[in-house]
C-alpha positions as CSV (number, residue, x, y, z in Angstrom):
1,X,-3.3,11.4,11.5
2,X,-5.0,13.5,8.5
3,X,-5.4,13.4,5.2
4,X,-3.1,15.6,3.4
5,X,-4.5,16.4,0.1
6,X,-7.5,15.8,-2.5
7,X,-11.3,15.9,-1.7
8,X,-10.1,14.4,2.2
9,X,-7.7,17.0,2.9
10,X,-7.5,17.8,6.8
11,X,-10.0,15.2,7.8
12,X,-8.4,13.2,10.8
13,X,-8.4,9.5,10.6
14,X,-9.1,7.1,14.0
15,X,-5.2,5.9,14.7
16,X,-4.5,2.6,16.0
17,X,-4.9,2.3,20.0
18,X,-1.6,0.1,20.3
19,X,2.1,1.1,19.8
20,X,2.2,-2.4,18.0
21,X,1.0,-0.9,14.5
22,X,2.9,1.9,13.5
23,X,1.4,4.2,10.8
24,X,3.1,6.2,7.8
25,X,4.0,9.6,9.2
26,X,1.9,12.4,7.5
27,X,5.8,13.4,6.5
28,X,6.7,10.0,4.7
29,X,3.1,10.1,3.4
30,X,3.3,13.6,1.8
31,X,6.9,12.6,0.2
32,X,5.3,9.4,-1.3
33,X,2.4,10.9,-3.0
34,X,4.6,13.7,-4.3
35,X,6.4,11.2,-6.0
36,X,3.2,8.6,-7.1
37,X,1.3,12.1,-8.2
38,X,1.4,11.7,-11.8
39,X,0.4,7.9,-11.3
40,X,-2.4,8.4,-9.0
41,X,-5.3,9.5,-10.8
42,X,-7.4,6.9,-12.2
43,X,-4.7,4.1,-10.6
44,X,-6.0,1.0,-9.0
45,X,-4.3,0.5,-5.8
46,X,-3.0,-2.1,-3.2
47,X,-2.8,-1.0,0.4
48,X,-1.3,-4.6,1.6
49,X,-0.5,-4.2,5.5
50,X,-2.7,-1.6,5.3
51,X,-3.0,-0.7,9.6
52,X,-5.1,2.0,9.6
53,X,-5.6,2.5,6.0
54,X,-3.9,6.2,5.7
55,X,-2.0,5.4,2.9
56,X,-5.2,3.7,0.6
57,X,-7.5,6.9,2.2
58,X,-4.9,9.2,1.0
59,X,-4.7,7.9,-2.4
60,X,-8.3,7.8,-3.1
61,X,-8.4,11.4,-1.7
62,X,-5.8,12.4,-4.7
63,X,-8.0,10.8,-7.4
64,X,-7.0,7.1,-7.2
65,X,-10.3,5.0,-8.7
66,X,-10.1,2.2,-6.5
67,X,-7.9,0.5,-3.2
68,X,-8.0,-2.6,-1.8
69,X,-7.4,-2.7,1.5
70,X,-5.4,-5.9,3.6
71,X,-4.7,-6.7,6.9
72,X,-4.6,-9.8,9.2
73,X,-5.9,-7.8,12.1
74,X,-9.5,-7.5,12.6
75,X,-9.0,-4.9,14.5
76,X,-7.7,-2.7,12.0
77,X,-10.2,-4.2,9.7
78,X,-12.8,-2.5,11.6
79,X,-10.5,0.6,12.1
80,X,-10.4,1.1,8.2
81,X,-14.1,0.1,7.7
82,X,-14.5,3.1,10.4
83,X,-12.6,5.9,8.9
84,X,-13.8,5.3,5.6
85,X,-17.6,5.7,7.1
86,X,-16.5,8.8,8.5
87,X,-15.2,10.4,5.5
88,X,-18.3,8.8,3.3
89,X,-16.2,6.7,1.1
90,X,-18.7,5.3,-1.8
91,X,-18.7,1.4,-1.7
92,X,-17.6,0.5,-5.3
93,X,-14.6,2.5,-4.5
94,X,-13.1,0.1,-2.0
95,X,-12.3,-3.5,-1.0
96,X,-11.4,-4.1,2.5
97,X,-10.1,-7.8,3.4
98,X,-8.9,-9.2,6.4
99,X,-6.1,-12.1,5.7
100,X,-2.4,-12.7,5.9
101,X,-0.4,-11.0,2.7
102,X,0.7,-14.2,1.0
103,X,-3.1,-15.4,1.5
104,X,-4.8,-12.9,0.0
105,X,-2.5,-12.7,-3.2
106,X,-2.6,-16.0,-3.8
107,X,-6.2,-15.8,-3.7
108,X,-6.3,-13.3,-6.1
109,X,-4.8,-14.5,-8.6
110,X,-7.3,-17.1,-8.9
111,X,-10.1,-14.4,-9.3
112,X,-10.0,-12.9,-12.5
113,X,-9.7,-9.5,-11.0
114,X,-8.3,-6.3,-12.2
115,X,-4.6,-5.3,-12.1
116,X,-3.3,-3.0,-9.6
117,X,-1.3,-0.1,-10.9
118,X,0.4,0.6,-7.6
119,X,1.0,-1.6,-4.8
120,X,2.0,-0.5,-0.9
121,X,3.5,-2.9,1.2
122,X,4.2,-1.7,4.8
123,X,4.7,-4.7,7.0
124,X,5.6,-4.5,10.7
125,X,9.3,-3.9,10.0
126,X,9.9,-7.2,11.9
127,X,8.5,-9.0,9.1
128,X,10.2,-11.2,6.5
129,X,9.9,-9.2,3.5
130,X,11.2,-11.4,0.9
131,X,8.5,-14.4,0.6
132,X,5.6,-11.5,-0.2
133,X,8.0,-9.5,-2.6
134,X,9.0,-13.2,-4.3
135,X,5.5,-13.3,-4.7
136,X,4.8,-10.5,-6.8
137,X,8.1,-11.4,-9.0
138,X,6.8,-14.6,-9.7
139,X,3.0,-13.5,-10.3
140,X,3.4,-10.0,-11.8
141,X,1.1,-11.0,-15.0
142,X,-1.7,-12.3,-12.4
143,X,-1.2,-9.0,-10.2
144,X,0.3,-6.0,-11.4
145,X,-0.9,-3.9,-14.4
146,X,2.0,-3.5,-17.2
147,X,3.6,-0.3,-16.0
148,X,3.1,-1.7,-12.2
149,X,4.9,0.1,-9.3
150,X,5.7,-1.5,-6.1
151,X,6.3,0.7,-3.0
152,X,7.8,-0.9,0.2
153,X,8.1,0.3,3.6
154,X,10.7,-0.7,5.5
155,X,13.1,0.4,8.5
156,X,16.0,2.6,7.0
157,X,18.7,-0.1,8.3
158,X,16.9,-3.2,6.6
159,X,19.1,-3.9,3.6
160,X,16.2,-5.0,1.2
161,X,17.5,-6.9,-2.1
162,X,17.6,-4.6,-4.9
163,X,15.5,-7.3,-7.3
164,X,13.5,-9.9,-7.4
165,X,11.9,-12.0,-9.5
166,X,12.4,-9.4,-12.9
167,X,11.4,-6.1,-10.5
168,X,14.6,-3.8,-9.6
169,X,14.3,-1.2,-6.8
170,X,14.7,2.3,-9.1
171,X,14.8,4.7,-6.5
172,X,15.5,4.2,-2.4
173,X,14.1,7.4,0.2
174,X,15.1,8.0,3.5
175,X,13.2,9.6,6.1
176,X,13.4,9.6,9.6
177,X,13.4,5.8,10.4
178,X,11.9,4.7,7.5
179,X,12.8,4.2,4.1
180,X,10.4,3.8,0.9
181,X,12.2,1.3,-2.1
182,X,10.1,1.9,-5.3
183,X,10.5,-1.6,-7.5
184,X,9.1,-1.4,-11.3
185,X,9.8,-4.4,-13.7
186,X,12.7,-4.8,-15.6
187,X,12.5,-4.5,-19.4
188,X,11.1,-8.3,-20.7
Protein backbone atom coordinates (compact mmCIF):
# COMPACT_ATOMS: atom_id res chain seq x y z
CA UNK A 1 0.00 0.00 0.00
CA UNK A 2 1.15 3.87 -0.68
CA UNK A 3 0.00 6.93 -0.27
CA UNK A 4 -1.24 8.40 -3.46
CA UNK A 5 -1.18 12.04 -3.22
CA UNK A 6 -0.39 15.28 -0.98
CA UNK A 7 2.80 15.82 1.21
CA UNK A 8 2.72 11.48 1.65
CA UNK A 9 2.71 10.75 -1.81
CA UNK A 10 4.60 7.32 -2.62
CA UNK A 11 5.42 6.58 0.92
CA UNK A 12 4.47 2.82 1.56
CA UNK A 13 2.35 2.05 4.54
CA UNK A 14 2.96 -1.47 6.86
CA UNK A 15 -0.23 -3.61 5.54
CA UNK A 16 -1.93 -5.90 7.74
CA UNK A 17 -0.19 -9.52 8.17
CA UNK A 18 -3.67 -11.40 8.01
CA UNK A 19 -6.12 -11.93 4.98
CA UNK A 20 -8.76 -11.22 7.79
CA UNK A 21 -8.52 -7.26 7.30
CA UNK A 22 -8.82 -6.22 3.90
CA UNK A 23 -7.56 -2.70 2.96
CA UNK A 24 -9.03 -0.06 0.34
CA UNK A 25 -7.25 -0.68 -2.93
CA UNK A 26 -4.94 2.24 -3.90
CA UNK A 27 -7.65 2.15 -7.01
CA UNK A 28 -10.94 2.61 -4.75
CA UNK A 29 -8.72 5.03 -2.72
CA UNK A 30 -7.70 7.26 -5.65
CA UNK A 31 -11.57 7.28 -6.93
CA UNK A 32 -12.74 8.36 -3.44
CA UNK A 33 -10.48 11.22 -2.91
CA UNK A 34 -11.17 12.36 -6.44
CA UNK A 35 -14.47 12.67 -5.53
CA UNK A 36 -14.05 14.12 -1.52
CA UNK A 37 -11.17 16.60 -3.15
CA UNK A 38 -12.98 19.76 -2.82
CA UNK A 39 -14.11 18.68 0.79
CA UNK A 40 -10.81 17.63 2.07
CA UNK A 41 -8.86 20.45 2.88
CA UNK A 42 -9.27 21.76 6.26
CA UNK A 43 -12.11 18.70 6.87
CA UNK A 44 -12.17 16.91 10.09
CA UNK A 45 -12.28 13.36 9.47
CA UNK A 46 -13.64 9.88 10.77
CA UNK A 47 -11.71 6.78 9.73
CA UNK A 48 -14.19 4.30 11.74
CA UNK A 49 -12.97 0.57 10.93
CA UNK A 50 -10.04 2.18 10.09
CA UNK A 51 -7.49 -1.43 9.51
CA UNK A 52 -4.49 -0.02 8.59
CA UNK A 53 -5.39 3.57 8.56
CA UNK A 54 -4.77 4.21 4.59
CA UNK A 55 -7.79 5.94 4.14
CA UNK A 56 -7.31 8.64 7.33
CA UNK A 57 -3.29 8.74 6.18
CA UNK A 58 -4.42 9.55 2.77
CA UNK A 59 -6.61 12.30 3.72
CA UNK A 60 -4.29 14.04 5.96
CA UNK A 61 -1.73 13.74 3.13
CA UNK A 62 -4.35 15.82 0.84
CA UNK A 63 -4.76 18.63 3.43
CA UNK A 64 -7.37 17.19 5.83
CA UNK A 65 -6.74 19.07 9.50
CA UNK A 66 -7.43 16.34 11.60
CA UNK A 67 -8.62 12.12 11.61
CA UNK A 68 -9.65 10.13 14.15
CA UNK A 69 -8.79 6.93 13.82
CA UNK A 70 -11.06 3.53 15.23
CA UNK A 71 -10.64 0.13 15.42
CA UNK A 72 -11.40 -2.85 17.81
CA UNK A 73 -8.23 -4.50 16.99
CA UNK A 74 -5.21 -3.71 18.89
CA UNK A 75 -3.37 -4.96 16.40
CA UNK A 76 -4.23 -2.56 13.94
CA UNK A 77 -4.11 -0.04 16.67
CA UNK A 78 -0.51 -0.45 16.86
CA UNK A 79 -0.32 -0.84 12.97
CA UNK A 80 -1.71 2.77 12.55
CA UNK A 81 0.24 4.21 15.55
CA UNK A 82 3.26 2.59 13.36
CA UNK A 83 2.76 4.03 9.96
CA UNK A 84 1.92 7.30 11.18
CA UNK A 85 5.59 7.31 13.16
CA UNK A 86 6.98 6.49 9.96
CA UNK A 87 5.66 9.16 7.98
CA UNK A 88 6.12 11.80 11.09
CA UNK A 89 2.59 12.56 11.52
CA UNK A 90 2.44 15.65 14.15
CA UNK A 91 0.38 14.56 17.28
CA UNK A 92 -2.40 17.24 17.35
CA UNK A 93 -3.21 16.09 13.94
CA UNK A 94 -4.55 12.67 14.99
CA UNK A 95 -6.59 10.59 17.41
CA UNK A 96 -6.19 6.95 17.30
CA UNK A 97 -8.76 4.71 19.52
CA UNK A 98 -9.07 1.29 19.91
CA UNK A 99 -13.00 0.27 20.58
CA UNK A 100 -16.03 -1.28 18.85
CA UNK A 101 -17.88 1.45 16.30
CA UNK A 102 -21.10 1.73 18.27
CA UNK A 103 -18.76 2.24 21.50
CA UNK A 104 -16.75 4.81 20.54
CA UNK A 105 -19.68 7.02 18.93
CA UNK A 106 -21.66 6.75 21.73
CA UNK A 107 -18.90 7.91 23.68
CA UNK A 108 -18.45 10.76 21.71
CA UNK A 109 -21.24 12.22 21.89
CA UNK A 110 -20.93 12.72 25.49
CA UNK A 111 -17.63 14.64 24.92
CA UNK A 112 -18.22 17.93 23.65
CA UNK A 113 -15.97 17.32 20.78
CA UNK A 114 -15.73 18.72 17.31
CA UNK A 115 -17.84 17.75 14.35
CA UNK A 116 -16.55 15.54 11.73
CA UNK A 117 -16.99 16.88 8.22
CA UNK A 118 -16.48 13.46 6.65
CA UNK A 119 -16.99 10.14 8.01
CA UNK A 120 -15.48 6.55 6.47
CA UNK A 121 -16.92 3.53 7.48
CA UNK A 122 -15.36 0.32 6.07
CA UNK A 123 -16.46 -2.63 8.19
CA UNK A 124 -15.41 -6.22 7.41
CA UNK A 125 -18.07 -6.65 4.77
CA UNK A 126 -19.57 -9.40 7.07
CA UNK A 127 -20.65 -6.89 9.32
CA UNK A 128 -24.12 -5.58 10.14
CA UNK A 129 -24.08 -2.21 8.71
CA UNK A 130 -27.32 -0.87 9.80
CA UNK A 131 -27.08 -0.52 13.77
CA UNK A 132 -23.76 1.96 13.12
CA UNK A 133 -25.41 3.84 10.20
CA UNK A 134 -28.85 4.11 12.48
CA UNK A 135 -26.54 5.59 14.70
CA UNK A 136 -25.28 8.44 12.90
CA UNK A 137 -29.15 9.15 11.65
CA UNK A 138 -30.20 9.39 14.98
CA UNK A 139 -27.12 11.45 16.42
CA UNK A 140 -26.14 13.62 13.41
CA UNK A 141 -26.32 16.96 15.54
CA UNK A 142 -23.87 15.20 18.24
CA UNK A 143 -21.58 13.85 15.28
CA UNK A 144 -21.52 15.29 11.99
CA UNK A 145 -20.76 18.92 11.02
CA UNK A 146 -23.92 20.63 9.04
CA UNK A 147 -22.79 19.77 5.55
CA UNK A 148 -21.62 16.18 6.83
CA UNK A 149 -20.75 13.35 4.35
CA UNK A 150 -20.85 9.80 5.16
CA UNK A 151 -18.88 7.37 3.01
CA UNK A 152 -19.45 3.57 3.37
CA UNK A 153 -17.64 0.67 2.15
CA UNK A 154 -19.22 -2.18 1.42
CA UNK A 155 -19.21 -5.38 -0.96
CA UNK A 156 -20.76 -4.47 -4.44
CA UNK A 157 -23.68 -7.25 -3.87
CA UNK A 158 -24.66 -5.88 -0.25
CA UNK A 159 -27.96 -4.03 -1.03
CA UNK A 160 -27.42 -1.16 1.59
CA UNK A 161 -30.75 0.92 2.35
CA UNK A 162 -30.76 4.01 0.50
CA UNK A 163 -31.72 6.21 3.93
CA UNK A 164 -31.59 6.30 7.22
CA UNK A 165 -32.48 8.19 9.94
CA UNK A 166 -32.84 11.75 7.53
CA UNK A 167 -29.34 10.76 5.51
CA UNK A 168 -30.06 9.49 1.75
CA UNK A 169 -27.26 7.71 -0.23
CA UNK A 170 -26.64 10.55 -3.29
CA UNK A 171 -24.36 8.74 -5.29
CA UNK A 172 -23.45 4.60 -5.30
CA UNK A 173 -19.57 3.63 -7.09
CA UNK A 174 -18.66 0.38 -8.16
CA UNK A 175 -15.34 -0.92 -8.39
CA UNK A 176 -13.93 -4.21 -8.49
CA UNK A 177 -15.72 -5.85 -5.50
CA UNK A 178 -16.42 -2.99 -3.67
CA UNK A 179 -18.71 -0.40 -3.73
CA UNK A 180 -18.57 3.27 -2.04
CA UNK A 181 -22.39 4.73 -1.02
CA UNK A 182 -21.94 8.51 -0.28
CA UNK A 183 -25.05 9.50 2.34
CA UNK A 184 -25.48 13.44 3.04
CA UNK A 185 -28.61 14.64 5.06
CA UNK A 186 -31.73 15.29 3.73
CA UNK A 187 -33.02 18.94 3.65
CA UNK A 188 -34.54 19.63 7.49
Amino acid sequence: MRIISGKYRGRKLKSPPSLKTRPTSDRLRETLFNILSPRIQGARCLDLCAGSGSVGIEALSRGAAHVTFVDRSRKMYALIETNLETLKVRDDEVEVVSKEALAFLGRRLTKEAELFDIVFFDPPYATDYEAVLDHFGEHASGLLAKDGLVVVEHHRKKDLPGEFGGWRRYRLLKQGDSSLSFFKQTAA
